[in-house]
N, C-alpha and C positions, 0 to 999 in steps of 0.2 A: 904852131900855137904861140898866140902872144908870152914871152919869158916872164915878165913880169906878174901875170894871170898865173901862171905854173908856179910861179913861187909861191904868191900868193893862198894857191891852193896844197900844195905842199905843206906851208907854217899850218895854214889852218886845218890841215890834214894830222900834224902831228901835235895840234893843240887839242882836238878832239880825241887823237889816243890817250896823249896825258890825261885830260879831262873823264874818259872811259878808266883809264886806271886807277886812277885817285877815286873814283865812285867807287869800283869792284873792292877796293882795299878797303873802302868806309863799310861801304855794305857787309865785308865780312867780318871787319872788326867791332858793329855794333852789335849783327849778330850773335857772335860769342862770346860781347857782354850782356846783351840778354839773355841768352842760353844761362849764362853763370849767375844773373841777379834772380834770374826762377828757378834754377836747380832742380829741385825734384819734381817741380809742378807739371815740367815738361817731359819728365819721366815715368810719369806716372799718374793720368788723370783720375779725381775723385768721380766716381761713378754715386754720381746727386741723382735722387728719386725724380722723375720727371714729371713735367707738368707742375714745378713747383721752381720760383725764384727765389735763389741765394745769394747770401754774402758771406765770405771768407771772413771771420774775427782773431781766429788764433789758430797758430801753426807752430810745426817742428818736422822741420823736413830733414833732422842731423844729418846735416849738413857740415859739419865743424869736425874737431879733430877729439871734444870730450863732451860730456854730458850738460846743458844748458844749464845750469843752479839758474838760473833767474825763471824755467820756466818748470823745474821737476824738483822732489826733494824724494828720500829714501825713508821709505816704511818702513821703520824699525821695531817699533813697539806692536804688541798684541794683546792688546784687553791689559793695558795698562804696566805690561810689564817688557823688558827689554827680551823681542823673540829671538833666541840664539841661531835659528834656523833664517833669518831676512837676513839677508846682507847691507852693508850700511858700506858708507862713501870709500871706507879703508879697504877691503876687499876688493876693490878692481870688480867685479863683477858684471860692469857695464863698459863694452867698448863701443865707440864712436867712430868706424870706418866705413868707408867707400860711402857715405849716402844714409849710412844704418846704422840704428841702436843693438848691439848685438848682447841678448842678456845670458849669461854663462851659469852655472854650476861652478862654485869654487870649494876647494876643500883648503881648509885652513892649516895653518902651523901646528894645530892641536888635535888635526887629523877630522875635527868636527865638520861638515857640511853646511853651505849657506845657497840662498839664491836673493835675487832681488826684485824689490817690489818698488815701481815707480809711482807717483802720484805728483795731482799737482795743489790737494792741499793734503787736510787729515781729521778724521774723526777723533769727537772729543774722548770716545772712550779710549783710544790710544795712549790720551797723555791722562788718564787719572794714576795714579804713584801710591798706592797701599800703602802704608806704612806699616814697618814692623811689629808684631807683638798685637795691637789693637786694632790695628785696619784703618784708623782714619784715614781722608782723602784728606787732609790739611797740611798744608797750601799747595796747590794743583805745579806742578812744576813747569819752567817758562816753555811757553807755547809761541810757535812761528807764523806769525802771517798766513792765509793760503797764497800760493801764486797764480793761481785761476778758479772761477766759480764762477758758473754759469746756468742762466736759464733757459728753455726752452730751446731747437733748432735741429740741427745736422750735425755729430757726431762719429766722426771717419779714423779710420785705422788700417793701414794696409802692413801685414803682417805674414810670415812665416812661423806656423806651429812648432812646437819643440817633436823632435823622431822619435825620441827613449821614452821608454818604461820609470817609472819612478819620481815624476814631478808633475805641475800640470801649471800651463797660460793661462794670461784671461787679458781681456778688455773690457773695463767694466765704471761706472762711478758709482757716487756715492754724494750723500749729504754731510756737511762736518756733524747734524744733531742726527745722524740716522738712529733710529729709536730712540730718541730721547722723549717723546710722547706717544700717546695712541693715535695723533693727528697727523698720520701721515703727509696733508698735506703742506704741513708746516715743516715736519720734522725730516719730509724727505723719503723715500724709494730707492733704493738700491735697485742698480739694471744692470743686469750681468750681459752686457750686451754678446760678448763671445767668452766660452771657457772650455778649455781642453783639459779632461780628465784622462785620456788615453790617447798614445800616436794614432793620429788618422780618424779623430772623432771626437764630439762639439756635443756639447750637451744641451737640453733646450735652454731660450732663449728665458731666463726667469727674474723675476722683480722680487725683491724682499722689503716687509716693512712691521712696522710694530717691534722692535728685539729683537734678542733672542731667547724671551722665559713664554709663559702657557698665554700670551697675545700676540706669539708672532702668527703672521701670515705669507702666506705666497701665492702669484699667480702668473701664468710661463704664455709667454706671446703661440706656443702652439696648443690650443686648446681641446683639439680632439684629433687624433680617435677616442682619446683614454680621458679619463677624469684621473688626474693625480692624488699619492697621499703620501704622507708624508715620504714616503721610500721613494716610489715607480720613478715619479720626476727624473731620479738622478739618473735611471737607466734607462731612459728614455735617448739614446743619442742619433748624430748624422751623420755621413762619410765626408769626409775631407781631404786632401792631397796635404802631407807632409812636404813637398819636393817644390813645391811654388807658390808666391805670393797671394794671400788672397784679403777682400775688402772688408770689413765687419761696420756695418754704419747702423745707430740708431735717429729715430726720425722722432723728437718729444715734444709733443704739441700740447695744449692745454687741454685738448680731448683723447688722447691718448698717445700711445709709444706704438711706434711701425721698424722690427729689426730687419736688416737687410743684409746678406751675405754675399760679395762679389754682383752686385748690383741689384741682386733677385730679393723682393719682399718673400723674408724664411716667416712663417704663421702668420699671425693675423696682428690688425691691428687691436690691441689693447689697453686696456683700461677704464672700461664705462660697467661691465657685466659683473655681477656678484660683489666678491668681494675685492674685484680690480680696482685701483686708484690711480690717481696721476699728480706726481709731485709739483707742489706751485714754490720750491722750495731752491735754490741757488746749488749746484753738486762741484763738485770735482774729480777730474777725471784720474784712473789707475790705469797703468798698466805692468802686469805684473806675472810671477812667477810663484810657486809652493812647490817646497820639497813634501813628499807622501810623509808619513808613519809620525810626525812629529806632534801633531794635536793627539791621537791616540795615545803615546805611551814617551815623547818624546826623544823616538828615535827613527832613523828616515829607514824607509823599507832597503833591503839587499838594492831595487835596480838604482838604484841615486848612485853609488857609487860606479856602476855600469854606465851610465848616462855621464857623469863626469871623465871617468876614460875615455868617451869616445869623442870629448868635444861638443856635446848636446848644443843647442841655444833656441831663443825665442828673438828671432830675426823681425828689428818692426823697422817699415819703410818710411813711416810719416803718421804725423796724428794731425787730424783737423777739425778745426769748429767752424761750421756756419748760420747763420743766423737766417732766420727767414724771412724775405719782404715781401711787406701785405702787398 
């Protein structure tokens, strides 16, 4: 073989390995900064109602090392007054590991019990401030920005229920005026889109609107077998797995709400029959936790403190908003 032909093929033999290598190396380093610049997206796909085109608007895939303040703030108040039973930013009650918002049961320095409740803006009745002696509401005390309010779309949540006795989850919004008029569709619908009142069981899917004095109303995306009243609803529940992730999405259209549990339409879609409605109103979304026995008599039942020994939590994987295109 001509020498010079053999060398030649030789260089250009080990300019194509380098060439091969320098590719494999790019390819696996772009790789793994894509892998890291979508983080959970690729760990865990939203299961979107099909036969319908979305877009992605707003995320938290905690991803970080603490709690996002630009995209969540801490319920504190209830019906105006400071609830000793929420937890607020000084209790620790929210950890931000591996991927996940991890929401805990804390027991304080004073032995008293808290949990926490995320949201991403707040109802006005939250910050009305009684005043001592005569009640007035004057002057309402300074009020924060919401950090999201949203209309109409795709609504996702991939979550782990809490195991114990003694508290209860939910995924849910709300309007900042919910009940502030009889016109719900101004004033907004509360959509309980998932809530845990017991390990291993979800209560129906239900919307609230008008208050809460002799005009409130309700009506629950499963509408039969039973006709509800004011009790049945609550004991109406479904089985669930405590032990693994699952999806809670609602679907708010201007003709009504479609809930959907790990990809499957749970009831019907809602809002056109009796006294259903469909809020044209701007909400914001909770995610959130209650200790039991505290609205009754202001003490949490015996298992809260069970549930806090053993480490309980309400493990949430991501929340997400999409919008729908025509």
């Amino acid at each position: 073989m001509n020498k010079s032909f053999c060398d030649v093929r030789c260089r250009a033999s080990g300019i194509d390995l380098k060439m091969s290598l320098a590719f494999l190396l790019g390819w696996l380093l772009s790789t793994v900064l894509a892998m890291d610049a979508v983080g959970a997206t690729e760990r865990a796909k939203s299961l979107l109602p099909s036969g319908r085109e979305f877009k992605l608007v707003w995320q938290d895939e905690f991803d970080g090392d603490c709690l996002d303040a630009s995209k969540w703030s801490y319920r504190t108040n209830f019906w105006g007054k400071r609830a000793s039973w929420f937890a607020g930013p000084e209790d620790n009650a929210v950890e931000v590991i591996d991927g996940c918002a991890h929401l805990h049961i804390v027991k304080r320095a004073d032995g008293s019990y808290c949990s926490p409740q995320l949201q991403t803006g707040g109802l006005l009745w939250d910050e009305l401030d009684p005043k001592p002696g005569n009640g007035v509401v004057w002057p309402f005390r300074k009020r924060e920005p919401a950090k999201f309010l949203h209309r109409y779309g795709y609504y996702e949540c991939r979550a782990k229920p809490q195991r114990r006795a003694g508290w209860w989850t939910a995924f849910w919004m709300q309007s900042p005026m919910n009940g502030a008029t009889l016109d719900p569709r101004r004033s907004g619908v509360e959509c309980d889109i998932f809530e845990s009142f017991a390990p291993g069981r979800f209560i129906v899917h239900a919307f609230h609107y008008n208050g809460c004095g002799p005009e409130y109303k309700r009506f629950n995306a499963q509408r039969a077998p039973y006709t509800p009243t004011p009790d049945s609803a609550w004991r109406v529940t479904y089985p669930i797995s405590t032990d693994e992730f699952h999806v809670f999405g609602l679907l708010w259209e201007p003709d009504g709400y479609t809930v959907y549990v790990d990809g499957k339409q749970s009831g019907h879609k809602v809002g056109k029959l009796g006294d259903e409605v469909v809020s044209e109103t701007e909400e914001f979304i909770l995610v959130s936790t209650e200790l039991k026995g505290f609205r009754k008599d202001g003490k949490p039942v015996p298992e809260v403190a069970a549930a806090y020994a053993a480490g309980d939590e309400f493990t949430v994987d991501w929340v997400r908003v999409y919008d729908l295109v025509p």
